[in-house]
C-alpha positions as a Markdown table, in Angstrom:
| # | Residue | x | y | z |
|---|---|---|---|---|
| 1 | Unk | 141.6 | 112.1 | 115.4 |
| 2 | Unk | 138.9 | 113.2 | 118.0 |
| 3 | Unk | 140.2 | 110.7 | 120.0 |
| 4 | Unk | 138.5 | 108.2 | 118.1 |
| 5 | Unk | 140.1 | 104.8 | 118.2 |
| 6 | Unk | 139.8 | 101.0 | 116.8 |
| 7 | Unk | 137.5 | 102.9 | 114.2 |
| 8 | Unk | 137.9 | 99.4 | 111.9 |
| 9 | Unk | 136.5 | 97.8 | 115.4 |
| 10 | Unk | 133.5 | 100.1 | 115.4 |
| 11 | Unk | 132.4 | 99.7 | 111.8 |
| 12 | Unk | 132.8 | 96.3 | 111.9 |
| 13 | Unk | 130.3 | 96.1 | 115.1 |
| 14 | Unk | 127.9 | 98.6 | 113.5 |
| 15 | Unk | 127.5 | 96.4 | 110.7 |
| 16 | Unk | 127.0 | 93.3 | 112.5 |
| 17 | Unk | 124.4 | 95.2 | 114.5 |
| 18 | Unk | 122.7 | 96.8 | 111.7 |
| 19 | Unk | 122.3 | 93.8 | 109.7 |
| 20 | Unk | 121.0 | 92.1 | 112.7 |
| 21 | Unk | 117.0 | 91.4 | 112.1 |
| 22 | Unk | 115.0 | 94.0 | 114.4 |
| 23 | Unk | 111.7 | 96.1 | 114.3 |
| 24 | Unk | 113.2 | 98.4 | 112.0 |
| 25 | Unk | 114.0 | 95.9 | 109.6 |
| 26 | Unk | 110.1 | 94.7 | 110.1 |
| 27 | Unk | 109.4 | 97.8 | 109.5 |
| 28 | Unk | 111.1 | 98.2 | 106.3 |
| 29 | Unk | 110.1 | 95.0 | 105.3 |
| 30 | Unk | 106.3 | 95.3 | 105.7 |
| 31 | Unk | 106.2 | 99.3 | 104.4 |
| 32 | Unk | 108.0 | 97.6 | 100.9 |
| 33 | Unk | 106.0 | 95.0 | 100.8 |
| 34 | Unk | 102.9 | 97.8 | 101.2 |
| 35 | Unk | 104.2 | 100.7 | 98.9 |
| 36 | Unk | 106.9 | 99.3 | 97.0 |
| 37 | Unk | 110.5 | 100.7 | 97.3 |
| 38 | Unk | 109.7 | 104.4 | 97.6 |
| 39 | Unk | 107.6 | 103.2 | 101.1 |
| 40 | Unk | 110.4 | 101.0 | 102.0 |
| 41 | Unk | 112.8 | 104.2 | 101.4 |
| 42 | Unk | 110.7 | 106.4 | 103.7 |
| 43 | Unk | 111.0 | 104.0 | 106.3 |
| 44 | Unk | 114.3 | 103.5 | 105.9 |
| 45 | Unk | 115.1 | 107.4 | 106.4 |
| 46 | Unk | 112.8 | 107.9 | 109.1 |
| 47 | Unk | 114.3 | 105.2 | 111.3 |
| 48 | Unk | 118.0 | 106.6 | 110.4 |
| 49 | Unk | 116.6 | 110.3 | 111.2 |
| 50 | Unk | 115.2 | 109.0 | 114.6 |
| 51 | Unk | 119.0 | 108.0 | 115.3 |
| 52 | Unk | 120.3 | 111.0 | 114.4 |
| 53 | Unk | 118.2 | 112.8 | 116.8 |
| 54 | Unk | 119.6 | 110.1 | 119.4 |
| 55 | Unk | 123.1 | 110.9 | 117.9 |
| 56 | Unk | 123.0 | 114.4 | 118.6 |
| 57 | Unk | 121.9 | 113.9 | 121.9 |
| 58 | Unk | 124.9 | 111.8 | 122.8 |
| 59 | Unk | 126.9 | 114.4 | 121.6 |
| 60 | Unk | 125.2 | 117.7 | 123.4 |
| 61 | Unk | 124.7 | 115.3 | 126.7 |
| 62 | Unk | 121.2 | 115.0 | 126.9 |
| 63 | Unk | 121.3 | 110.7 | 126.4 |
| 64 | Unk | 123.2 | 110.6 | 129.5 |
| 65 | Unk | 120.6 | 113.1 | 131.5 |
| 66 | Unk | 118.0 | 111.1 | 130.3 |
| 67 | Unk | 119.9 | 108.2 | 131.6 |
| 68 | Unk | 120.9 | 109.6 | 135.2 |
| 69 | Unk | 116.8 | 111.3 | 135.3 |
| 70 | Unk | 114.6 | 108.7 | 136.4 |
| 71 | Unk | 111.8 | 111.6 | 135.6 |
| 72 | Unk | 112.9 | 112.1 | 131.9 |
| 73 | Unk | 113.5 | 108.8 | 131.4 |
| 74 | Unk | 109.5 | 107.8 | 132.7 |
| 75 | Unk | 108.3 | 110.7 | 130.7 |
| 76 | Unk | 109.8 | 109.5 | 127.4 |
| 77 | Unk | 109.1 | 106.0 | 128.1 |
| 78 | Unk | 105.1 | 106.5 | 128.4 |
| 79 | Unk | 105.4 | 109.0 | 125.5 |
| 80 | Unk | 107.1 | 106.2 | 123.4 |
| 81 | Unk | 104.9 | 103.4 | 124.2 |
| 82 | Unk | 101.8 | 105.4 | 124.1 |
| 83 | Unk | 102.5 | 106.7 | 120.5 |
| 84 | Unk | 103.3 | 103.2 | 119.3 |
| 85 | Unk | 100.7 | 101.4 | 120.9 |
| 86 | Unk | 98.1 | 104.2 | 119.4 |
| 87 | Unk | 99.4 | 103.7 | 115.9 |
| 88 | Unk | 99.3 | 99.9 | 116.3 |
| 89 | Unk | 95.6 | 100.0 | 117.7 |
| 90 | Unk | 94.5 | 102.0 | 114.7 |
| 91 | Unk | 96.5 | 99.8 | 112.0 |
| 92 | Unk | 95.1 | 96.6 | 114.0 |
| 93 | Unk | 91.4 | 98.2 | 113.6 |
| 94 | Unk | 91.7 | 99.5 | 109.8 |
| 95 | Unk | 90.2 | 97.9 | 107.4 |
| 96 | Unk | 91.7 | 97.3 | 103.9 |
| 97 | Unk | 89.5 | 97.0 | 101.4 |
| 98 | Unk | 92.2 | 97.7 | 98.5 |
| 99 | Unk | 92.1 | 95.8 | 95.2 |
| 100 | Unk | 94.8 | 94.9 | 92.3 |
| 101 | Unk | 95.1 | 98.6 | 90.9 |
| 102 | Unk | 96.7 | 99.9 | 87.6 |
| 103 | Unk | 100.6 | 101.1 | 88.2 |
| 104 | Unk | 99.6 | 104.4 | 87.8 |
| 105 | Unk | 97.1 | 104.6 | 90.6 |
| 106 | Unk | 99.5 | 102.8 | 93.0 |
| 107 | Unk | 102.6 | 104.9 | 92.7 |
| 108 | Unk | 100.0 | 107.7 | 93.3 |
| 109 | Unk | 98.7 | 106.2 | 96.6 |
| 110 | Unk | 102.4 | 105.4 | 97.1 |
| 111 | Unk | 103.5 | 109.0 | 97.5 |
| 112 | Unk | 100.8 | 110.2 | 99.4 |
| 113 | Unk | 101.2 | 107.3 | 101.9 |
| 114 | Unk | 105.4 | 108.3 | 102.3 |
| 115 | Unk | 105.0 | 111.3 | 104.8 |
| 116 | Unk | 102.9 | 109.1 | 107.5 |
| 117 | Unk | 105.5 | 106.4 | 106.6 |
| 118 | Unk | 108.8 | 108.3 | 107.3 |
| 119 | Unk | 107.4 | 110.1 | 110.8 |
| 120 | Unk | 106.6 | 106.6 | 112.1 |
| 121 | Unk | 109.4 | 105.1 | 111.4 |
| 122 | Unk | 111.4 | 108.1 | 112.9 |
| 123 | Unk | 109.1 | 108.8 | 116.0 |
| 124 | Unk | 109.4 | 104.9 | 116.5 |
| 125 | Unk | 113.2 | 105.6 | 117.8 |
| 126 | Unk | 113.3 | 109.1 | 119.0 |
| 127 | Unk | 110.4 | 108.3 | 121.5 |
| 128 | Unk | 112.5 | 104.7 | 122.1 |
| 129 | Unk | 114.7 | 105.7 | 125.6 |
| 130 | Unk | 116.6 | 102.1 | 124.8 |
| 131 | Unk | 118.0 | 103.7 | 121.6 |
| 132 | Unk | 119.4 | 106.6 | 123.2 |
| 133 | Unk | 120.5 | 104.3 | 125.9 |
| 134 | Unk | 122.5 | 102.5 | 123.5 |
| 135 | Unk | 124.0 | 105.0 | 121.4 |
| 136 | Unk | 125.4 | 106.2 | 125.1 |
| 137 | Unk | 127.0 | 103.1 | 125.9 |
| 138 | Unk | 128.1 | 101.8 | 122.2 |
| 139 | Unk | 129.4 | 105.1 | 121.3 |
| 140 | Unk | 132.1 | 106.0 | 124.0 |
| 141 | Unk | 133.5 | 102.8 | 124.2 |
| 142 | Unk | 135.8 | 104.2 | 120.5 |
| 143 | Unk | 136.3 | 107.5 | 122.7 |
| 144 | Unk | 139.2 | 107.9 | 124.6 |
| 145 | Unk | 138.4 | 108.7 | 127.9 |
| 146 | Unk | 140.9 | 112.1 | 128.2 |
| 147 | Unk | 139.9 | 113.3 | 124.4 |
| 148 | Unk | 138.8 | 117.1 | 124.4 |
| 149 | Unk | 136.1 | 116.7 | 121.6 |
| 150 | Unk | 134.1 | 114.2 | 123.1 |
| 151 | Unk | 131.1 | 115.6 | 121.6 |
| 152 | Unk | 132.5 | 115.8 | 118.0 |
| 153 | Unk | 133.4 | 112.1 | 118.3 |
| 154 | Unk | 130.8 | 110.8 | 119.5 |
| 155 | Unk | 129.0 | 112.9 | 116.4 |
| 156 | Unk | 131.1 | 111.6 | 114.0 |
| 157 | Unk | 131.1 | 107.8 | 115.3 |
| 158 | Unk | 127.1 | 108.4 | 115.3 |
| 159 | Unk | 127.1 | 109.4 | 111.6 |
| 160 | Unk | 129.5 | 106.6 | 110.6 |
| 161 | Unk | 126.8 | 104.3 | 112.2 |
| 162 | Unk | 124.0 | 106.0 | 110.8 |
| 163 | Unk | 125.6 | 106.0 | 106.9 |
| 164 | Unk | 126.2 | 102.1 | 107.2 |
| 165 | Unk | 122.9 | 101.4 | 108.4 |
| 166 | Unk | 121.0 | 103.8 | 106.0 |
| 167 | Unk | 122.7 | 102.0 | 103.0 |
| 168 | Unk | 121.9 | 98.3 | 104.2 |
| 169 | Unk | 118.2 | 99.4 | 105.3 |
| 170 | Unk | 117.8 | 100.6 | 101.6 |
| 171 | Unk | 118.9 | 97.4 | 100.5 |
| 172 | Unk | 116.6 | 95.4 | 102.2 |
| 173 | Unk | 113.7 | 97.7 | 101.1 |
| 174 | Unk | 114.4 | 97.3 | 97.3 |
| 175 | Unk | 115.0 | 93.5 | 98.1 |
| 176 | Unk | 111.5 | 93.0 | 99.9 |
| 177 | Unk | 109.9 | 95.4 | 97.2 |
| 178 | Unk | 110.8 | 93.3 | 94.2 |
| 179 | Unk | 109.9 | 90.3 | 96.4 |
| 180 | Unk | 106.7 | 91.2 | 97.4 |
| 181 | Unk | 105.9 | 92.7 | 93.8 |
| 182 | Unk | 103.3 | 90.2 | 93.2 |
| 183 | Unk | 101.7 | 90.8 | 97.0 |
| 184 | Unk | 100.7 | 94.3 | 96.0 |
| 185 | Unk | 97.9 | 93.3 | 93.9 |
| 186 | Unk | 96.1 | 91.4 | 96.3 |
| 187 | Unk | 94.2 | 93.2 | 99.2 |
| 188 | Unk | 93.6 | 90.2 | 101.5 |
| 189 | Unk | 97.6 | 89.9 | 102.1 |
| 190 | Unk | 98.0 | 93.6 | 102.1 |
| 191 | Unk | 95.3 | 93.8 | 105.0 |
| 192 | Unk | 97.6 | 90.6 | 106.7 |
| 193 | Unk | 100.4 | 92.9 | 106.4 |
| 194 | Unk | 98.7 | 95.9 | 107.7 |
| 195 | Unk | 97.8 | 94.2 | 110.7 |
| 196 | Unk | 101.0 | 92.5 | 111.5 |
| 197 | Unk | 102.7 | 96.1 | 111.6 |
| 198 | Unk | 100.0 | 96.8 | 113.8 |
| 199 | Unk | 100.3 | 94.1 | 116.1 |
| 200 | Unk | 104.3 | 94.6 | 116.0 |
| 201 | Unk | 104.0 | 98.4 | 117.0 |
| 202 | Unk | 101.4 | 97.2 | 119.6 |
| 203 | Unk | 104.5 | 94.9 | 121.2 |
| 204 | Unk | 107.0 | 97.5 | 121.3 |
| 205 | Unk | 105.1 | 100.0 | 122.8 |
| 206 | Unk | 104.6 | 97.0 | 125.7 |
| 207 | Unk | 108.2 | 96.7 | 125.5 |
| 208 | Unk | 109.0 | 100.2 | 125.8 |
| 209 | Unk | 106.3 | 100.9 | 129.2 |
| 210 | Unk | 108.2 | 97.7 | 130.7 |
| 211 | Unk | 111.7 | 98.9 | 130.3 |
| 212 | Unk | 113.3 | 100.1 | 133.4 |
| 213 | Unk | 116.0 | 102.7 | 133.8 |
| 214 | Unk | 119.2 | 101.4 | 134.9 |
């Protein structure tokens, strides 16, 4: 159909590949360990929503312009690695000064914290030129080359992808939320954890203004 094939092929790679530790999961991990599941959920679905974007530029063509443009690809790079590096250099420089704090007054903190939380985490990948460079190489390999709805494969592939991953990133956040339970109530480690997120965005923004079109 869509001239999808080997589709038990291309789930069985997407899982390997999504259960594969990465910044996401980092991500997903630290924002848990932070906010508790809901903060671990908001990542989770900003980092999936950031692939969709990628997704739908597969589909529509604009992954492989941004492949072939050595212009749009610079422009997107800096963009990327300037966002991330700025959002590491201000979690690096905050200072934490948060104490144990009743249930009631966390969950609240919680949900105001979740709308900074999901944009980061799906800025993070549409502003990433290596994740649209590898949905547009992963994703046409399952395409046969003479199909007539390209576009609508490489959509539905995409979502396919995108599904699996969403479901295993949830996991892990509700696994490193009832780990790091305890964590919560201290502000020293939540500072620690601050700053390693920090320090992480910092490093792929480096990444990102080192990459080289190909």
């Amino acid at each position: 159909m869509l001239g999808i094939h080997d589709l038990w092929l291309f789930i069985v790679s997407g899982l390997v590949l999504n259960i594969t530790p990465g910044p996401d999961t980092a991500y997903i991990v630290g924002r848990s360990a932070q906010l508790g599941w809901r903060g671990g959920a908001a990542a989770a679905l900003g980092i999936s929503s950031g692939c969709l974007v990628h997704v739908f530029a597969c589909a529509a063509g604009l992954s492989a312009l941004l492949a072939a443009s050595a212009t749009a690809f610079t422009v997107v790079k800096w963009a990327g690695a300037a966002y991330l590096c700025f959002i590491g250099i201000r979690m690096l420089l905050s200072r934490q000064t948060a104490h144990a704090q009743p249930e009631q007054t966390a969950t609240k903190d919680s949900e105001i914290s979740l709308r900074p939380v999901f944009w980061q985490g799906a800025l993070t990948n549409v502003l990433n030129p290596k994740v649209a460079l590898f949905f547009l190489a992963f994703l046409p390999q399952f395409v046969a080359a003479d199909s007539a709805h390209k576009g609508l494969a490489f959509l539905a592939l995409g979502l396919i992808f995108i599904c699996n991953g969403l479901l295993w990133c949830l996991g892990v956040a509700a696994f490193a939320a009832r780990t790091a339970h305890r964590v919560r109530g201290s502000g020293r480690a939540m500072a620690w954890i601050n700053r390693a997120l920090g320090g992480m965005f910092v490093y792929l923004g480096a990444r990102i203004a080192l990459l080289q079109a190909r």
